[in-house]
N, C-alpha and C positions, 0 to 999 in steps of 0.2 A: 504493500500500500504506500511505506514511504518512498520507494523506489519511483511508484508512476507520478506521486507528487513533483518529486522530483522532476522526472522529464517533465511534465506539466508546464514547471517551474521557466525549463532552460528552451523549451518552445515557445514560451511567451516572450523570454525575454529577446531570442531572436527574432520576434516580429515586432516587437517593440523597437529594436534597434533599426531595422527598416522605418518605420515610422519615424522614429529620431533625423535619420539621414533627411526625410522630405524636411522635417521641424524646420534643421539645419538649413537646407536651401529656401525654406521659406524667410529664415528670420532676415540673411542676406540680402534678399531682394527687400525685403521689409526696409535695411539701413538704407539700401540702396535710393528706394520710393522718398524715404521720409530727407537722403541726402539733397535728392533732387527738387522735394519740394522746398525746402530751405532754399535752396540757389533761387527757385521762382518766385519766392515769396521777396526774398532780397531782394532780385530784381524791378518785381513789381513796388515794390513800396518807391527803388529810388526812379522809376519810370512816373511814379505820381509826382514824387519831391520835383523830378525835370520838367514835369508839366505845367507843376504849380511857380514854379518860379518863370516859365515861359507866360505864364497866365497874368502874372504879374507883373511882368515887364511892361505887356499889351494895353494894362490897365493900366499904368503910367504913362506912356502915350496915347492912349485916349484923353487923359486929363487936360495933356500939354494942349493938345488938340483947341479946346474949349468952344469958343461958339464961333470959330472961323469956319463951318461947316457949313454949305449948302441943304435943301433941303430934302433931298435924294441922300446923302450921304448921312443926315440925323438922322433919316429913318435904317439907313445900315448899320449908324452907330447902336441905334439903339435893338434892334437883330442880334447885333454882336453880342452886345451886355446881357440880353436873354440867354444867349448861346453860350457863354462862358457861368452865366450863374446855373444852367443846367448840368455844364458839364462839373463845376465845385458840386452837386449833387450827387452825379454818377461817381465821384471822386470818394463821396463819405461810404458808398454803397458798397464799394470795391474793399475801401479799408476795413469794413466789416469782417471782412475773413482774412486779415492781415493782419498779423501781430503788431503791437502799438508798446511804444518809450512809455514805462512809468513816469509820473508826474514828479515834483518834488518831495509830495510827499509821501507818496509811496515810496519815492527814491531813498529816502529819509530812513527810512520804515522795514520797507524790505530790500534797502539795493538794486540791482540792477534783476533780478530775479523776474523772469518774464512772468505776468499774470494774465495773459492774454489768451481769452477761449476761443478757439478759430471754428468749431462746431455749432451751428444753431441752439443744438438740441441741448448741447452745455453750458449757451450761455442765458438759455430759458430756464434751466431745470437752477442753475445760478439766479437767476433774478428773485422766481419763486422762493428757494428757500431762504432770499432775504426781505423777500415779505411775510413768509412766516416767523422768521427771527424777531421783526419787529411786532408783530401780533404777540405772537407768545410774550416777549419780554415789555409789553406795553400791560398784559393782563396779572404778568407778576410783580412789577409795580406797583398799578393798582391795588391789588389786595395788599400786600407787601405796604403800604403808604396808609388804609385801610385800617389793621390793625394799631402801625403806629399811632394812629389819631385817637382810637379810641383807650388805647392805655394808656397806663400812668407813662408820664415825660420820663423816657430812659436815654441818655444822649448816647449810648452807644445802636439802640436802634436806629435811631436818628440817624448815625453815621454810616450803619450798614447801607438805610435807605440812599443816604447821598454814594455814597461809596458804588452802589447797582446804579444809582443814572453815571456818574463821571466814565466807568464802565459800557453802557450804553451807548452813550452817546460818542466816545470814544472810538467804540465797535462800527457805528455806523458811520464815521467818516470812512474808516478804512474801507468798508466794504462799499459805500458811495464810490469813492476812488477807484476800487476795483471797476464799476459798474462804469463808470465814465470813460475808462481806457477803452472797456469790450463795447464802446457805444452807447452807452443810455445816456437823455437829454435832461438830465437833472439840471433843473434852474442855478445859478449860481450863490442866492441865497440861503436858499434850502439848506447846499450844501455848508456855505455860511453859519448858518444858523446853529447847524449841530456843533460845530466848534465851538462859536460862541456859547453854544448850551452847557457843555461839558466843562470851561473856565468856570461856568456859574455855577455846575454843580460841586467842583472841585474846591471854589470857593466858601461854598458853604458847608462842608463836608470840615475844612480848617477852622469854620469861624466859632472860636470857643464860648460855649456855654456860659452866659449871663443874663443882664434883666432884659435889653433887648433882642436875644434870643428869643428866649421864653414868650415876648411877645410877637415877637413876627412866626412861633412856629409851626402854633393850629395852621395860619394862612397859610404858608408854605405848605403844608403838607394836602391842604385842602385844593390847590392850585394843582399841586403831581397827581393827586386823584383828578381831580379834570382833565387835567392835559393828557393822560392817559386813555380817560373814554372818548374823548375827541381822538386819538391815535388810531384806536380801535374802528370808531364811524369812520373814518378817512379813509381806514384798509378797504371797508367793504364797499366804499364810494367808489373808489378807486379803482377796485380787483375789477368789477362790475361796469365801469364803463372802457378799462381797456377790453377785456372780453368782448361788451359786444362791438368797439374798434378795430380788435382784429378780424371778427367774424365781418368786416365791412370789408376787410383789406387795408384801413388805416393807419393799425398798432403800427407800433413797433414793439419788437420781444424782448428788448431791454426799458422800455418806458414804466418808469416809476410814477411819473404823473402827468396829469394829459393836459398838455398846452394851450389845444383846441378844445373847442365845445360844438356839437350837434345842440339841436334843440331838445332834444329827451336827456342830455348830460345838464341841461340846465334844472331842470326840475329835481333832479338828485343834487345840484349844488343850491338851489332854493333850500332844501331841506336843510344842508348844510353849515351856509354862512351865518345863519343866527350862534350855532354853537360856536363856529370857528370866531366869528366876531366877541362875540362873551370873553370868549379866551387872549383873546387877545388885550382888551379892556382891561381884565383880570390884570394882564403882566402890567397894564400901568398903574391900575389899583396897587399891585404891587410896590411898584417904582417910587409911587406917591406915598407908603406908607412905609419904605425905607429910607425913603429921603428925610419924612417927617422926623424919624426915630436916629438918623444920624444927624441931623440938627440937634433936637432934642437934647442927646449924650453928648454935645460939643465935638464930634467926631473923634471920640474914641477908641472905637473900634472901625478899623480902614475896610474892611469887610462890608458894613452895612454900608457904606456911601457907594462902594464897588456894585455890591452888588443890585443899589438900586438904579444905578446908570445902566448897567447891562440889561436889565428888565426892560428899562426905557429903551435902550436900541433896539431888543427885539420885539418889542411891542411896536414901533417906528417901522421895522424892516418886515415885518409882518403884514401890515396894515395895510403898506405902500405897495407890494408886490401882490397882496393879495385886491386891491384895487385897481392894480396895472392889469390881470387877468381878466378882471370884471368888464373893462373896460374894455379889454381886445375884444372879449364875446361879444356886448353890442355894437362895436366896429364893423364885425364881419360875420354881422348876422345876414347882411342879403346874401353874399356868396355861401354861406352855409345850407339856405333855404336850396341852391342850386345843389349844391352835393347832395341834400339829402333828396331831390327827385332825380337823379342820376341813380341811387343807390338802391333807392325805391324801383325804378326801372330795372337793374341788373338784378336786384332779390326778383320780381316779378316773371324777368328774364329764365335763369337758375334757381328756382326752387329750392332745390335739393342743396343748395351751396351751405346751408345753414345749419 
């Protein structure tokens, strides 16, 4: 019996060795494939860079140019200017499967260490779970912030709580960063913001326990419990109108949040702005009631006046961008009204598309 195990044994492993020999030639042509997409990728990145500085030379002679133009030739100038802002389009389209330079601060952070997902499906299944990152660690705050409120004042919970936002928000820059090289069109304050958020948290996480602690900390805590359920409303606002954006064709599969507005995205941001607007209030409520409290103490502790400036700029940079969106949507509400009976057509077209 142990005899045939035996042979058993030394027949498998000569057909395993066959199988090994393909492995072998396969793994070869494998370095080989992934050799030669590097040289194409190299290529193509510095065949953009040649183009883009060709693109830009043109645009600098067009300038010199100015209104010495005929009337036949403004209408070619201006062909042109469409033709080159389409081709900077096809330009961003292309870099999508093109490995992208870390920024500074990823540079910073990680080095020169490429973070760039060249796969669709990697850099969706990427996006997704840092919308779930932020869900989840938005609802463990909350509760986490929850509990602190209703127990007795423990300043080391306090400090856990600060300690998970500085952490937070910290997380989410990097992973913004991440998302901005592989393409996504994250506003510039947004990403602002969370820095700025994470100083604020950081700073209060230091600012030792006294009498105007103890007063600002119901508030504080009562502000991270909002700012939380508002995080939460945003996710499902937001999951919910890029869904049905891509099912239009409009997403994009790195978009964190949606620039443009359809007429049905406005009714879920009706719902919206009362909350986001509260909150925002809130940070000046804030701001005004540590301004109060750092006058008050003759500013004694540099924390409280810090941190009621930083309240006011985000409450400032909130208000403002969050007004500049408002205001694109009824900009370009008639060309909207256009897309959506274009889109109406192709769904009525395609059925089954959906």
């Amino acid at each position: 019996m142990a005899d045939n195990d035996f042979r058993t044994c030394l027949v498998d492993w000569e057909d395993l060795e066959k199988e090994y020999v393909q492995l072998e030639e396969d793994h070869k042509n494998y370095i080989k494939v992934l050799e030669q997409m590097t040289s194409a990728q190299k290529k193509c990145v510095a065949d953009i860079a040649h183009h883009r500085y060709r693109i830009r030379r043109i645009m600098e002679s067009l300038k010199r140019v100015g209104g010495t133009l005929t009337e036949e030739q403004s209408q070619q100038k201006a062909e042109l200017l469409q033709k080159i802002k389409d081709r900077k389009d096809n330009f961003r389209e292309m870099e999508e499967n093109l490995p992208h330079k870390n920024g500074i601060y990823l540079s910073i952070i990680l080095g020169q260490v490429s973070i760039s997902l060249l796969d669709k499906a990697d850099k969706f299944r990427y996006k997704q779970e840092y919308e779930r990152f932020k869900l989840t660690v938005s609802n463990v705050i909350m509760v986490l912030a929850l509990c602190t409120y209703f127990i007795h004042s423990y300043r080391w919970a306090d400090a856990l709580l600060n300690f998970l936002l500085v952490w937070y928000y910290c997380t989410l820059t990097i992973r913004e960063s991440i998302l901005i090289v592989n393409g996504s069109r994250i506003k510039g304050w947004w990403l602002t913001h969370h820095f700025i958020s994470t100083v604020c948290a950081g700073i209060s996480l230091i600012w030792p326990e006294g009498e105007t602690y103890q007063q600002f900390r119901a508030q504080y805590i009562l502000f991270t419990v909002y700012l939380s359920f508002v995080y939460v409303l945003q996710y499902y606002y937001q999951s919910g109108c890029l869904y049905r954006l891509r099912c239009l064709g409009q997403g994009h599969t790195m978009d964190i949040t949606v620039e443009g507005f359809m007429s049905w995205m406005w009714k879920g941001l009706a719902f919206m702005l009362p909350f986001l607007f509260f909150g925002y209030f809130f940070q000046l409520y804030n701001s005004y009631t540590l301004l109060v409290l750092a006058i008050n103490s003759n500013f004694k502790e540099w924390q409280v006046l810090a941190l009621g400036l930083i309240h006011l700029l985000l409450f400032m940079g909130n208000i403002l961008t969050s007004l500049k969106v408002i205001r694109q949507k009824l900009k370009t509400d008639g060309s909207l009204n256009f897309l959506q009976k274009k889109y109406q057509f192709r769904n009525n077209s395609h059925p089954k598309s959906l």
